[in-house]
C-alpha positions in Angstrom: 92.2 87.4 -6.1 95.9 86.6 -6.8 97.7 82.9 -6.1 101.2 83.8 -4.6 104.2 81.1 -3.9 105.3 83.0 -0.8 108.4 81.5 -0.5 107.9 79.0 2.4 109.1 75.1 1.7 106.3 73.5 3.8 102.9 72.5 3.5 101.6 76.9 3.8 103.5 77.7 0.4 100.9 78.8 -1.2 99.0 82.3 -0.5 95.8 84.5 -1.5 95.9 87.9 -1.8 91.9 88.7 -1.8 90.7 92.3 -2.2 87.0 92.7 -2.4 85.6 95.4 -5.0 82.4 95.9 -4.7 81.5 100.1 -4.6 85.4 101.0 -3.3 87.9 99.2 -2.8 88.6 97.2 0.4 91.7 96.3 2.2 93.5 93.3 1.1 93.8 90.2 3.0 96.9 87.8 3.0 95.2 84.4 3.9 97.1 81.3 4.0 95.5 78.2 1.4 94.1 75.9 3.5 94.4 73.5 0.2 95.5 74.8 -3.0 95.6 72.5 -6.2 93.7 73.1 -9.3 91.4 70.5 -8.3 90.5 72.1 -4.2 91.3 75.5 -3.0 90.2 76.0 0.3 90.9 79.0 2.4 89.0 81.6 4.3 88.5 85.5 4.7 87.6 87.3 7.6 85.4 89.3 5.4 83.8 87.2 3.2 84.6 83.4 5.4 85.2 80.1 4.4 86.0 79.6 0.2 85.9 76.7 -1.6 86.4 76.5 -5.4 88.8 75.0 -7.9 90.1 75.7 -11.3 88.1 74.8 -14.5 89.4 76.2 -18.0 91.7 78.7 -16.7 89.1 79.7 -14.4 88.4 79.8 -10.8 85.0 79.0 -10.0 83.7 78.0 -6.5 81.6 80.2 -3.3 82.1 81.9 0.1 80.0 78.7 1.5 78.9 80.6 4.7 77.0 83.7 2.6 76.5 81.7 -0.5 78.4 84.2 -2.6 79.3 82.3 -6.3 82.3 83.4 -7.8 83.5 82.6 -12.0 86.8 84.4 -12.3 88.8 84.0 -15.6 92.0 84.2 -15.4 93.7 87.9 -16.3 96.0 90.7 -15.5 95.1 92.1 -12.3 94.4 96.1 -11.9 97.7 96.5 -10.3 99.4 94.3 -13.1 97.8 96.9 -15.6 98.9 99.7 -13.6 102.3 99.3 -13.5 102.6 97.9 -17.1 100.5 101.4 -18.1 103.0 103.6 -16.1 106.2 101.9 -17.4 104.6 103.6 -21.2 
């Protein structure tokens, strides 16, 4: 899950770009933050539905309410971050 500024000056300024990994990869979504500050991010996937989390320690911790799916992500360089940064070598 990435946080993206996409470059819009109103309220929707704020993007997710969620790919879920689980066996291979899936497609990514582009999903619009219904609420994002550290304190409440709110948005929801058609895969997975509705998130709600926030940021504690550099790390985003909240669940897919609908399934009940828990998520604890720290904060790193993304697979594609490392895979350009290990081609430019």
């Amino acid at each position: 899950m990435l946080i993206l500024n996409n470059g819009q000056s109103d309220l929707n300024s704020v993007s997710i770009l969620f790919q879920l990994f689980e066996g291979w990869p899936k497609k990514p979504e582009l999903l619009d933050c219904f609420e994002c500050s550290p304190d409440n991010i709110t948005f929801e996937s058609e895969v997975m539905g509705k998130f709600e989390g926030k940021v504690q320690n550099d790390t985003l911790v909240g669940e897919f309410v609908e399934i009940g799916y828990s998520l604890n992500l720290s904060r790193s360089t993304s697979f594609w971050q490392r895979s350009i940064s290990t081609q430019d070598k």
